[in-house]
PDB file with SEQRES, HELIX, SHEET and CRYST1 records, atoms N, CA, C and O in Angstrom:
SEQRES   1 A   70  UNK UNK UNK UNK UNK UNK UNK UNK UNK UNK UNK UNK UNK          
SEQRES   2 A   70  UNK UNK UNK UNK UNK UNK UNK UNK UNK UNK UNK UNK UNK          
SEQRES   3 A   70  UNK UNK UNK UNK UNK UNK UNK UNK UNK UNK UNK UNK UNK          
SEQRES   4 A   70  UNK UNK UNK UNK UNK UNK UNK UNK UNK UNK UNK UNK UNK          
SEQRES   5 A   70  UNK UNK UNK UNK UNK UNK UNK UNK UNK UNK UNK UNK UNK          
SEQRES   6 A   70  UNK UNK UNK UNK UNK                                          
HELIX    1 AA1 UNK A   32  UNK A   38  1                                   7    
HELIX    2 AA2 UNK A   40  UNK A   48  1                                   9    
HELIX    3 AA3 UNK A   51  UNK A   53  5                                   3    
SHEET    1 AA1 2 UNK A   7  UNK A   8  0                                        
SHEET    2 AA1 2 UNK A  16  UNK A  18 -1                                        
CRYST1    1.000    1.000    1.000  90.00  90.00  90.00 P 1           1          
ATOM      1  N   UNK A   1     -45.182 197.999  82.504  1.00  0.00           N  
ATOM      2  CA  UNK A   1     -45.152 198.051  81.061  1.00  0.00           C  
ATOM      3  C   UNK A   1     -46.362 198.834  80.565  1.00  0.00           C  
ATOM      4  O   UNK A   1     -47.448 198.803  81.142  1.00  0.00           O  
ATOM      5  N   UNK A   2     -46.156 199.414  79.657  1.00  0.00           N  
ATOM      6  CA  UNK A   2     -47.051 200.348  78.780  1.00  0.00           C  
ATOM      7  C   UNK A   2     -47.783 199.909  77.232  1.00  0.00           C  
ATOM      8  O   UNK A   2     -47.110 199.891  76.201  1.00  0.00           O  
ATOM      9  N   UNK A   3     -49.070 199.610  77.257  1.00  0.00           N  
ATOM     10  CA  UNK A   3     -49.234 198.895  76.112  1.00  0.00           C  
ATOM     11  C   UNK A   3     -50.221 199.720  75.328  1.00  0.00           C  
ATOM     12  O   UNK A   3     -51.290 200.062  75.833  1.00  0.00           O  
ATOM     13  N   UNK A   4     -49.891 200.031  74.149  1.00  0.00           N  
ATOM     14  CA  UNK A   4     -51.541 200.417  73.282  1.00  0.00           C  
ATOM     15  C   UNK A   4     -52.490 199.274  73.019  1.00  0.00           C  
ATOM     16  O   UNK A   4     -52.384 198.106  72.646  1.00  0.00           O  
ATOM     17  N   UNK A   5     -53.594 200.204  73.415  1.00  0.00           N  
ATOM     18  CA  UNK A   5     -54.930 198.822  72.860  1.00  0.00           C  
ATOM     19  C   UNK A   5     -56.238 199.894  72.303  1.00  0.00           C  
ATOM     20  O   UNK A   5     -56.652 201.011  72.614  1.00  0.00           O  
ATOM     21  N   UNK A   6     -56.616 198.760  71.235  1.00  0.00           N  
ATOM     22  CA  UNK A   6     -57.451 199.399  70.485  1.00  0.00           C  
ATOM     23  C   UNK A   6     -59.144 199.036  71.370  1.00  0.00           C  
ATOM     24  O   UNK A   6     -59.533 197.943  71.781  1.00  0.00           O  
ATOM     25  N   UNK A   7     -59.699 200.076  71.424  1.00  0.00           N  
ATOM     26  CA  UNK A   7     -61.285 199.444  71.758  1.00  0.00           C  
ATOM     27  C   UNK A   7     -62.201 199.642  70.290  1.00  0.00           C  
ATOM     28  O   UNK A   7     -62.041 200.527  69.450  1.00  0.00           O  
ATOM     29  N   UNK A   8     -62.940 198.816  70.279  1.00  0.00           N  
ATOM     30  CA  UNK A   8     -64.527 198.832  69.289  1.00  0.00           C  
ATOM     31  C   UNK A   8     -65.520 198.431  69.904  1.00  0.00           C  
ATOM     32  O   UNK A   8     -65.765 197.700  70.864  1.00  0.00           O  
ATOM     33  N   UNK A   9     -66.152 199.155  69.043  1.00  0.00           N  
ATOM     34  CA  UNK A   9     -68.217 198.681  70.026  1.00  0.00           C  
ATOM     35  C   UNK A   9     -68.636 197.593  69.114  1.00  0.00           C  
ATOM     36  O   UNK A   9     -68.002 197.444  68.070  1.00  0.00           O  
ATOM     37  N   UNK A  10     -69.634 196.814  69.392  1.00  0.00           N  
ATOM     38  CA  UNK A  10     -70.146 195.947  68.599  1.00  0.00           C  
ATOM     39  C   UNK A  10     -71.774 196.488  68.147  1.00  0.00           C  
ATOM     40  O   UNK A  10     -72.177 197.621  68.412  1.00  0.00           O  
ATOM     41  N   UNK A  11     -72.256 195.878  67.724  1.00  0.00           N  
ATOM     42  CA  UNK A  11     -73.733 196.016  67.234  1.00  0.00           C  
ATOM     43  C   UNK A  11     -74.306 195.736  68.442  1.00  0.00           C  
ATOM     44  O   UNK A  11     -75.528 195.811  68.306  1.00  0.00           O  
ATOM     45  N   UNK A  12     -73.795 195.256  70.306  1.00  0.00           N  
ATOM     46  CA  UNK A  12     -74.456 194.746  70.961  1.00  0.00           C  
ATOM     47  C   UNK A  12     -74.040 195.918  72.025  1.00  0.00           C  
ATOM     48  O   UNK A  12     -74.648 196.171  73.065  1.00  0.00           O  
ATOM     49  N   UNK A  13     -73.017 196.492  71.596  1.00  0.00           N  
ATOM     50  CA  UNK A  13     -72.906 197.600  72.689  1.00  0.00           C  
ATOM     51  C   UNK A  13     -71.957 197.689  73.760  1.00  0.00           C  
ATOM     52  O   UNK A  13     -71.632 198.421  74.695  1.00  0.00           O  
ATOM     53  N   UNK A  14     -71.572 196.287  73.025  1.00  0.00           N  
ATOM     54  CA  UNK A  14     -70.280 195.852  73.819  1.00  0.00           C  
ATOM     55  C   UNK A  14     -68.909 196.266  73.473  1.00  0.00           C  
ATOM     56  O   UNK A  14     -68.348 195.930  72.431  1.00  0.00           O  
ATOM     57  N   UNK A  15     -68.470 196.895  74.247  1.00  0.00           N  
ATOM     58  CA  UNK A  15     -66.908 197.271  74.157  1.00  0.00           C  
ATOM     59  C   UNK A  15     -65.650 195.216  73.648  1.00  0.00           C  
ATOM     60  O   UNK A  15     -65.600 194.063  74.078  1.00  0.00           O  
ATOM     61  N   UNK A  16     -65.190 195.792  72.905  1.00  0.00           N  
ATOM     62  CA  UNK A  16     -64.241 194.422  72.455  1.00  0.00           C  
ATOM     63  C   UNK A  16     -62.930 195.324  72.154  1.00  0.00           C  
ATOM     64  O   UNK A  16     -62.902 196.175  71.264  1.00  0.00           O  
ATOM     65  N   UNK A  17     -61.744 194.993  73.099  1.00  0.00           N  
ATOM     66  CA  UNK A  17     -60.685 195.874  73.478  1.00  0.00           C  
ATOM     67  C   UNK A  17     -59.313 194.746  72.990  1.00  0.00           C  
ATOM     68  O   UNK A  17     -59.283 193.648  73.546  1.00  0.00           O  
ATOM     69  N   UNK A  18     -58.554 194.989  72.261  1.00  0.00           N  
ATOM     70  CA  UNK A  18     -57.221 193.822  71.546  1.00  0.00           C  
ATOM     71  C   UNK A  18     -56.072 194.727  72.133  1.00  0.00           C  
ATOM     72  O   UNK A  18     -56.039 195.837  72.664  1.00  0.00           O  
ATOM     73  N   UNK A  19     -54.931 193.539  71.728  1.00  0.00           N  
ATOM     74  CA  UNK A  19     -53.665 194.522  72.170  1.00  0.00           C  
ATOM     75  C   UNK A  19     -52.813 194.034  70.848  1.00  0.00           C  
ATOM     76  O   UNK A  19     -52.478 192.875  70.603  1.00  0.00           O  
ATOM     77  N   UNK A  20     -52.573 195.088  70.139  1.00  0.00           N  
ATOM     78  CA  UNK A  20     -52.198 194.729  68.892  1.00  0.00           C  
ATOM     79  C   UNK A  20     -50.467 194.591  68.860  1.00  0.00           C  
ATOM     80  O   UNK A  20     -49.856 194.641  67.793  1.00  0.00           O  
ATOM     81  N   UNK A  21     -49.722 194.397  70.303  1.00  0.00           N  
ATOM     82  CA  UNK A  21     -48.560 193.897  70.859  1.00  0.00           C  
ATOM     83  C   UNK A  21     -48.423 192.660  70.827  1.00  0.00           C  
ATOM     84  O   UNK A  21     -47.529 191.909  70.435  1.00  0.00           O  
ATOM     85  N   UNK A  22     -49.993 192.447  71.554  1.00  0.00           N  
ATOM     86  CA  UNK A  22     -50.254 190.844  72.044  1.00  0.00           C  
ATOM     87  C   UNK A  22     -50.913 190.023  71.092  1.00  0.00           C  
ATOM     88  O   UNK A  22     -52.127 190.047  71.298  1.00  0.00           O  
ATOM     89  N   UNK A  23     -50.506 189.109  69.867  1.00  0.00           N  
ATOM     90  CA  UNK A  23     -51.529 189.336  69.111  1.00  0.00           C  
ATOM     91  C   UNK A  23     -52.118 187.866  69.609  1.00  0.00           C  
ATOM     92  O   UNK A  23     -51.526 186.868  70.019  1.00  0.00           O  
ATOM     93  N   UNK A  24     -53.810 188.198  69.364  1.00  0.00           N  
ATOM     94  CA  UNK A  24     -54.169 187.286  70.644  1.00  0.00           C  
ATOM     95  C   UNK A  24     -55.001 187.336  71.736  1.00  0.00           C  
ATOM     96  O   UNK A  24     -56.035 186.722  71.998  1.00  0.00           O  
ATOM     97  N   UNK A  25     -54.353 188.199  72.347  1.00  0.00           N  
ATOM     98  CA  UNK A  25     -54.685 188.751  73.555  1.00  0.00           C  
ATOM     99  C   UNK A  25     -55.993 190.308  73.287  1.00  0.00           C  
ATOM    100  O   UNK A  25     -55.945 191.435  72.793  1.00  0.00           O  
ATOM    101  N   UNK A  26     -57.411 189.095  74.232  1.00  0.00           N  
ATOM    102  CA  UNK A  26     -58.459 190.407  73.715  1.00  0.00           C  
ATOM    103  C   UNK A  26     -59.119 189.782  74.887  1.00  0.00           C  
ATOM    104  O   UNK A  26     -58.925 188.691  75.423  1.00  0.00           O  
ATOM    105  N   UNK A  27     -60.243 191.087  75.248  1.00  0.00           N  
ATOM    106  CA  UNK A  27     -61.171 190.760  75.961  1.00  0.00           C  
ATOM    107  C   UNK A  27     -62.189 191.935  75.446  1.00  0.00           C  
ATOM    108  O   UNK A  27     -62.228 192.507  74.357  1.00  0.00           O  
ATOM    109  N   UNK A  28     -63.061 192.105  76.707  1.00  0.00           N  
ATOM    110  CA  UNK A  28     -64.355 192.850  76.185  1.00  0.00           C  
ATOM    111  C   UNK A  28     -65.089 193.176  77.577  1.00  0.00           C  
ATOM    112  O   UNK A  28     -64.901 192.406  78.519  1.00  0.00           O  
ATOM    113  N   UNK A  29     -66.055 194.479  77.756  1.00  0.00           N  
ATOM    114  CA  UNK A  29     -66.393 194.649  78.243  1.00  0.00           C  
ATOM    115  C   UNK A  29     -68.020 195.368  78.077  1.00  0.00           C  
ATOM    116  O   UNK A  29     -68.402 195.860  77.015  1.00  0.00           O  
ATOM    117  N   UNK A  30     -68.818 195.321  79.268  1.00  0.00           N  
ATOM    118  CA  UNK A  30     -70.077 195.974  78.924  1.00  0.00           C  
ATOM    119  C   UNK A  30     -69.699 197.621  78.732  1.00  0.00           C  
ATOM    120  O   UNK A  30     -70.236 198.270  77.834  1.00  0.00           O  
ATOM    121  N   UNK A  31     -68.911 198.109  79.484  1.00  0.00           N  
ATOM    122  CA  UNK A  31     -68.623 199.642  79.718  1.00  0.00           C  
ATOM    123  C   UNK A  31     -66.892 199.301  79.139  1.00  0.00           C  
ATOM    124  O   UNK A  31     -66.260 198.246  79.099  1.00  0.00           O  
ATOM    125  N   UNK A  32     -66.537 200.674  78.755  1.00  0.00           N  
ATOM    126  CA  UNK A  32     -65.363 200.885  78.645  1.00  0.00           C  
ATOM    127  C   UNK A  32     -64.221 200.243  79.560  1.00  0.00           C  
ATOM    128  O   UNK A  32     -63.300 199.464  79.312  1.00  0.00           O  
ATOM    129  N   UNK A  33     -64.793 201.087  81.081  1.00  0.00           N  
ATOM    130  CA  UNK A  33     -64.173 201.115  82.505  1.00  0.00           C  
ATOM    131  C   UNK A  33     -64.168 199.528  82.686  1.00  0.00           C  
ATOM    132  O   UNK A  33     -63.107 199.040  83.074  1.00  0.00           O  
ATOM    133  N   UNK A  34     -65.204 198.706  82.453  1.00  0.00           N  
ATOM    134  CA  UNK A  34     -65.313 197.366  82.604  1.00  0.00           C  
ATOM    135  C   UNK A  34     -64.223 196.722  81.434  1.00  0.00           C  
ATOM    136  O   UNK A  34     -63.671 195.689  81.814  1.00  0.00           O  
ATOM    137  N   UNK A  35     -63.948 197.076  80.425  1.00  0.00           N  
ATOM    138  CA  UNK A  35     -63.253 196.269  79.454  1.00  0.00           C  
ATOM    139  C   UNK A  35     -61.598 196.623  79.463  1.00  0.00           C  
ATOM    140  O   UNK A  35     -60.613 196.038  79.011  1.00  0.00           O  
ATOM    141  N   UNK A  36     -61.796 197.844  80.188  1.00  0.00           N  
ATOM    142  CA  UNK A  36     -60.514 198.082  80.252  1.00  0.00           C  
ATOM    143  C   UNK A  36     -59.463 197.321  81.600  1.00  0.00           C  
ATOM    144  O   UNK A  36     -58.331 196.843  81.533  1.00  0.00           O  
ATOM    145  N   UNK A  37     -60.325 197.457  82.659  1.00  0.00           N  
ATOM    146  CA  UNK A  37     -60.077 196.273  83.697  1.00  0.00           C  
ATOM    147  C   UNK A  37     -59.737 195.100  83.192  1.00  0.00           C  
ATOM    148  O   UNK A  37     -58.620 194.585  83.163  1.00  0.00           O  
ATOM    149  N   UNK A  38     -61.170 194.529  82.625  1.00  0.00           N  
ATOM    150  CA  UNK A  38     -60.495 193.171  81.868  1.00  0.00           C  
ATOM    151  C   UNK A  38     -59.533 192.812  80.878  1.00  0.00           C  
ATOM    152  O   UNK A  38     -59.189 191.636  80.760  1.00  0.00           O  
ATOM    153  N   UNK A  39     -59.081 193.684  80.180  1.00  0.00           N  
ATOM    154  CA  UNK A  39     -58.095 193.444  79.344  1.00  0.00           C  
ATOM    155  C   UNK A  39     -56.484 194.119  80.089  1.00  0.00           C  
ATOM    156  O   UNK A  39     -55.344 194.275  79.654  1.00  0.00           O  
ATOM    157  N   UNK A  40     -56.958 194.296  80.992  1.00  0.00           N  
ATOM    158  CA  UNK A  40     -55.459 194.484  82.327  1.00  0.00           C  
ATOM    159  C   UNK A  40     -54.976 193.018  82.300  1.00  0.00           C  
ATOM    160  O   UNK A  40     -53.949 192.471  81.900  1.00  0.00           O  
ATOM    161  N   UNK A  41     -56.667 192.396  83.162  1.00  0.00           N  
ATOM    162  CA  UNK A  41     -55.938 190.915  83.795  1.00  0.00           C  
ATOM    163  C   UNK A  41     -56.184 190.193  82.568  1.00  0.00           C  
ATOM    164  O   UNK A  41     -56.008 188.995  82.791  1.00  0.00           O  
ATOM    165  N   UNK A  42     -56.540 190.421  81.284  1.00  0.00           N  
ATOM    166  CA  UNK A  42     -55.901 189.390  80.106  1.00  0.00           C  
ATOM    167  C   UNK A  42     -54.778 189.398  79.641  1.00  0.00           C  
ATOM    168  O   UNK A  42     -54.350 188.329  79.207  1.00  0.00           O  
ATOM    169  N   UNK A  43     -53.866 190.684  79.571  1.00  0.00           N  
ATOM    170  CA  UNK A  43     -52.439 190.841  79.075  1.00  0.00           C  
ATOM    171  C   UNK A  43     -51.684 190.053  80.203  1.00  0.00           C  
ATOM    172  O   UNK A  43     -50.781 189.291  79.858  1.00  0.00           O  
ATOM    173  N   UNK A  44     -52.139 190.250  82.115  1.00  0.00           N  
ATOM    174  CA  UNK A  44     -51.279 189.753  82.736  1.00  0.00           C  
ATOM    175  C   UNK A  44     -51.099 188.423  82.247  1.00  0.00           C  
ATOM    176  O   UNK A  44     -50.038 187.976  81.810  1.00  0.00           O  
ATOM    177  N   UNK A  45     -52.453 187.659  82.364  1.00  0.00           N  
ATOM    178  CA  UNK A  45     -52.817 185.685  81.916  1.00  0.00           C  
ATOM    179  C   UNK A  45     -51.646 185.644  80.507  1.00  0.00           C  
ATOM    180  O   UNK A  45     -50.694 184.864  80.470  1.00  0.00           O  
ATOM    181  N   UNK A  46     -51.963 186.626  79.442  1.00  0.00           N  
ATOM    182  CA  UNK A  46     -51.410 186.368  78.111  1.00  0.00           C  
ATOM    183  C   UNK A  46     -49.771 186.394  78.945  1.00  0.00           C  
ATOM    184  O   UNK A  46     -49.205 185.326  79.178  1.00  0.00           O  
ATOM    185  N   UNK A  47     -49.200 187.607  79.299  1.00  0.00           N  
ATOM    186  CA  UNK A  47     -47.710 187.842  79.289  1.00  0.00           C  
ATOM    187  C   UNK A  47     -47.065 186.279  80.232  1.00  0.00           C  
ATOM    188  O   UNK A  47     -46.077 185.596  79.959  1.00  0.00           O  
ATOM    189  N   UNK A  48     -48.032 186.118  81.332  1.00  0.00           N  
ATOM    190  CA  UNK A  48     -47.583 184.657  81.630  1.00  0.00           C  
ATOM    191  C   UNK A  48     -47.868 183.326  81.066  1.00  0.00           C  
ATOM    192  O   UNK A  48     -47.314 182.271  81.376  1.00  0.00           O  
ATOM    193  N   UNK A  49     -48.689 183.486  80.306  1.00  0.00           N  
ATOM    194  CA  UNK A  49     -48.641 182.066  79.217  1.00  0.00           C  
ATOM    195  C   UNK A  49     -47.452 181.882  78.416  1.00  0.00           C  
ATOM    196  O   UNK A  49     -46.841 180.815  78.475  1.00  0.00           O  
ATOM    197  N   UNK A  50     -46.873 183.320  77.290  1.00  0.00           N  
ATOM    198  CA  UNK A  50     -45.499 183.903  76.848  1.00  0.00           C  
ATOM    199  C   UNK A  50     -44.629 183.189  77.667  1.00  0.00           C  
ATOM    200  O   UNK A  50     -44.181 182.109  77.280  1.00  0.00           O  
ATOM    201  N   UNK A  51     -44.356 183.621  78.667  1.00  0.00           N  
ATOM    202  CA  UNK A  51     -43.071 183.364  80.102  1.00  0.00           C  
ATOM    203  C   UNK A  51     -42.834 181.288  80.363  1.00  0.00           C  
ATOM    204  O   UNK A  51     -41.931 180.477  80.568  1.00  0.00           O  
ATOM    205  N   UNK A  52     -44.348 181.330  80.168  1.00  0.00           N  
ATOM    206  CA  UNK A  52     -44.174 179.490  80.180  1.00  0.00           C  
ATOM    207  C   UNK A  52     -43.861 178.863  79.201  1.00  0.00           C  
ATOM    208  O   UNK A  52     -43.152 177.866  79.331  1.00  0.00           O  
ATOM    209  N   UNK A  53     -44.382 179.350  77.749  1.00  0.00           N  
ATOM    210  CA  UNK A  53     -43.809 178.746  76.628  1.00  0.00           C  
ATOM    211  C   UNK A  53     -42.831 179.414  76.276  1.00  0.00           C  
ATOM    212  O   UNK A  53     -42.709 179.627  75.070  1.00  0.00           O  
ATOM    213  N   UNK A  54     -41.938 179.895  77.113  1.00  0.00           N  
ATOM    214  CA  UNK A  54     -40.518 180.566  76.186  1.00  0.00           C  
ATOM    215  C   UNK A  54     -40.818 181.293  75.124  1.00  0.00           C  
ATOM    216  O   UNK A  54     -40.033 181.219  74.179  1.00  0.00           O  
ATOM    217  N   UNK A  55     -41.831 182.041  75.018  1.00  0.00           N  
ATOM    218  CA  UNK A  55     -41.777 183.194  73.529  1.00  0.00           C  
ATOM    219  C   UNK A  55     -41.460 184.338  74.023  1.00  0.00           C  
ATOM    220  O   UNK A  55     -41.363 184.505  75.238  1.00  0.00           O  
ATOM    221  N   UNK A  56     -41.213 185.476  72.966  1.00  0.00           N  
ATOM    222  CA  UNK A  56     -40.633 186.624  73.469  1.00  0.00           C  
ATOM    223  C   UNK A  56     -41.837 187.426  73.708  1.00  0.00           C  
ATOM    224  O   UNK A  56     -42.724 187.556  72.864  1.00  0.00           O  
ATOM    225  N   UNK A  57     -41.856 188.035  75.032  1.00  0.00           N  
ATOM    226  CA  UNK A  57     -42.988 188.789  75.489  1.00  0.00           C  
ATOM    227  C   UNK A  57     -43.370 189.983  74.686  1.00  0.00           C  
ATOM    228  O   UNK A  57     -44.524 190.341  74.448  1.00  0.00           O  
ATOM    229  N   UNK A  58     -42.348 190.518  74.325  1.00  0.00           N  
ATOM    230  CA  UNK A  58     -43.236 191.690  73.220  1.00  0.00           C  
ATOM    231  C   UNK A  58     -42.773 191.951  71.848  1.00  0.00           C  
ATOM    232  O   UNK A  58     -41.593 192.285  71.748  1.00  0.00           O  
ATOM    233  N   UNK A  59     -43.449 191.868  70.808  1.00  0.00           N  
ATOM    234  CA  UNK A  59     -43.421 192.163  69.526  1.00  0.00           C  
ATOM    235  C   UNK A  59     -44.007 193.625  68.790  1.00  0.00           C  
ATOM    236  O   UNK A  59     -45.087 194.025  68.356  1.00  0.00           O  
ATOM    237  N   UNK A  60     -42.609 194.158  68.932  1.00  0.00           N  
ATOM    238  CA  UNK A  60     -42.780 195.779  68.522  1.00  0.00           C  
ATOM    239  C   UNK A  60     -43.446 196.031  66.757  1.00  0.00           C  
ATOM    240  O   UNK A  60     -42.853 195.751  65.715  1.00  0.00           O  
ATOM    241  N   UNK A  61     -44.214 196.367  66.840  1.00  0.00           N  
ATOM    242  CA  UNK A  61     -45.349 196.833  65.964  1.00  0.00           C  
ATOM    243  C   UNK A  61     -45.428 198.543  65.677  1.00  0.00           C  
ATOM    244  O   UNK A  61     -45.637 199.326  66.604  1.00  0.00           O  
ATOM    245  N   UNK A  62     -45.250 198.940  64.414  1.00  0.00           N  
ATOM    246  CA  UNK A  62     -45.656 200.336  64.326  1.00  0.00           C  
ATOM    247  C   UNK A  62     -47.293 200.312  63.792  1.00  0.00           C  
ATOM    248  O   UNK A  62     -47.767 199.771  62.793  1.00  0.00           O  
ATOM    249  N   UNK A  63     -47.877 201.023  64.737  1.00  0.00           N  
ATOM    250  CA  UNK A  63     -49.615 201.307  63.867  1.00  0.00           C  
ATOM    251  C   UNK A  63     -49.628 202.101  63.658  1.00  0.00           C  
ATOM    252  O   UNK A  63     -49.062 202.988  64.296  1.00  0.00           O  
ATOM    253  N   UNK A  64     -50.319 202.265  62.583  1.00  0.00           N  
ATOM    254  CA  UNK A  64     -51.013 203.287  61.888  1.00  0.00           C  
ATOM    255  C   UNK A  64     -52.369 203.314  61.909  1.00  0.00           C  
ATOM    256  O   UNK A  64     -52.909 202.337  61.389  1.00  0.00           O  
ATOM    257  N   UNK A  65     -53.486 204.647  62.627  1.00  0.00           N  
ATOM    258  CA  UNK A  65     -54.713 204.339  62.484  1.00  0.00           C  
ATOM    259  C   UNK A  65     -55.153 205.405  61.672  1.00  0.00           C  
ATOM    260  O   UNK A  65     -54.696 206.548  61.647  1.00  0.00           O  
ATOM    261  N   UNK A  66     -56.056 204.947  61.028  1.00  0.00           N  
ATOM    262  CA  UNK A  66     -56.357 205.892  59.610  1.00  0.00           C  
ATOM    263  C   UNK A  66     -58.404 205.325  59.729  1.00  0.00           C  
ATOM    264  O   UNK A  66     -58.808 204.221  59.365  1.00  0.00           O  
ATOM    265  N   UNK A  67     -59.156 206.264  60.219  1.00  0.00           N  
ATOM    266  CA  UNK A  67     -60.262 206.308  59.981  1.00  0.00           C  
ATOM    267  C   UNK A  67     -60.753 206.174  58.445  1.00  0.00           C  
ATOM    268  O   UNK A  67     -60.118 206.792  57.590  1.00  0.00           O  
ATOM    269  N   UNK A  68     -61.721 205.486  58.119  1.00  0.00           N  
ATOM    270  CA  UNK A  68     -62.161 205.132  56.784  1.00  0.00           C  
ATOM    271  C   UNK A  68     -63.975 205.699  56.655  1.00  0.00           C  
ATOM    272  O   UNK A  68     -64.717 205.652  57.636  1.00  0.00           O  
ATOM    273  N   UNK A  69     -64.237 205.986  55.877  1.00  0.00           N  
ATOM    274  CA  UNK A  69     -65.406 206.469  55.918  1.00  0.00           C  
ATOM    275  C   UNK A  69     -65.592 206.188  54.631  1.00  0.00           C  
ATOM    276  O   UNK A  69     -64.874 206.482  53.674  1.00  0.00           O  
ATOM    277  N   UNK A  70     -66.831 205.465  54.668  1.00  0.00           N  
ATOM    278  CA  UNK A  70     -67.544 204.640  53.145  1.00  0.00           C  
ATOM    279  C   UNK A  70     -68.991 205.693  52.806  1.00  0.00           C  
ATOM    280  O   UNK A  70     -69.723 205.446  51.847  1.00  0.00           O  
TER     281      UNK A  70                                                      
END                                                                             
């Protein structure tokens, strides 16, 4: 399966990576490469939590990302 996920940095430098499929489902990493790993094996944990409580594994979402500048 093929999922979009959004990454953001924090004020700490930390990568914080969501799956806006999964809503829910987030992790974070020190490096990109590190957060992106981890939010592999969080969608797997999330898609089998889904599978145990009988919900439907994916909820199709159109995004729109639109940069904002204040």
């Amino acid at each position: 399966m093929e999922f979009k996920i959004v990454f953001e940095k924090d004020d700490d430098g930390v990568y914080i990576v969501t799956v806006p499929s999964l809503p829910g489902c987030i992790s974070q990493g020190n490096t990109k490469k590190e957060a992106l790993e981890n939010i592999k094996e969080a969608i797997e944990l999330h898609m089998e939590s889904l599978v145990k409580d009988g919900v439907p594994l994916i909820r199709k979402q159109e995004i729109e990302t639109i940069a904002v500048n204040l």
